[in-house]
N, C-alpha and C positions, 0 to 999 in steps of 0.2 A: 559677512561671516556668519551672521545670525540668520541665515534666507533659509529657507525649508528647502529642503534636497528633496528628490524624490527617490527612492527604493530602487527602485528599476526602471528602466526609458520606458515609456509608450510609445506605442508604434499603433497605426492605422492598421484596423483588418478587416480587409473587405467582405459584408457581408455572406456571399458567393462561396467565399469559400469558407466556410461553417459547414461543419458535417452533417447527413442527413440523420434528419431526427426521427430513429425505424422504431419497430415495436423493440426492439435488444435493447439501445439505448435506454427507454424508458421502466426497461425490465432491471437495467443496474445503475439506478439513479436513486441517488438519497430523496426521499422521502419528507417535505416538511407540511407542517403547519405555523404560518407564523415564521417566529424561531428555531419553534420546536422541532427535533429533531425524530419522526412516526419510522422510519424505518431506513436501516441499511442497504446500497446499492451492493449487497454480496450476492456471487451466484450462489445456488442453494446449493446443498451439501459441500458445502465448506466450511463448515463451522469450526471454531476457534475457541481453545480457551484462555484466559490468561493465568499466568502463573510462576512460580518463583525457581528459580532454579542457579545452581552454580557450576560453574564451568572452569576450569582451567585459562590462567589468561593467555595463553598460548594461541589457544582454541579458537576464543574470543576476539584475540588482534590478527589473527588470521582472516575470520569472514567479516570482521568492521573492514580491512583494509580490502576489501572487495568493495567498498563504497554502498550506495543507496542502496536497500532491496536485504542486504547483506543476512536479515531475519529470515526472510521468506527463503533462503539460499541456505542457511542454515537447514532451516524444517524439511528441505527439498532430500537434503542431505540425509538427514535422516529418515526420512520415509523407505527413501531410495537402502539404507543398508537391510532396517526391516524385510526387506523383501526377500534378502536373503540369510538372515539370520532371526532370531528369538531373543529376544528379551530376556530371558528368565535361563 
């Protein structure tokens, strides 16, 4: 009853099939030294800010129940109406 479980099964992967490792890959690979974490694998111009904002929870349980991603699905959305309207 006290045995340590493990998380998720491991499974064998055969070398072979490991994807090749091209110049892109290395182009959006985190970055370390050590621990330390020297730079983000993001393509460039996509920067991001963070920030605080309220939403209607309507809104909200709407694109959570759209599962993982559901942020980026979010922003996409809004870009996406930008394009045909103004802000202001």
């Amino acid at each position: 009853m006290n045995a340590n479980k493990r998380g998720t099964p491991t499974t064998w992967t055969d070398p072979d099939d490991a994807p090749a490792l091209t110049d892109e890959f290395f182009e959006q690979a985190d970055e370390y030294v050590g621990d330390r974490l020297i730079r983000r694998g993001r393509p460039m111009g996509s920067h991001k800010t963070a920030t605080t904002i309220r939403f209607d929870d309507e809104v909200l349980d709407a694109f959570k129940a759209t599962g993982k991603g559901w942020q980026t699905r979010m922003n996409a959305a809004l870009k996406d109406w930008l394009k045909s309207h103004s802000p202001m």
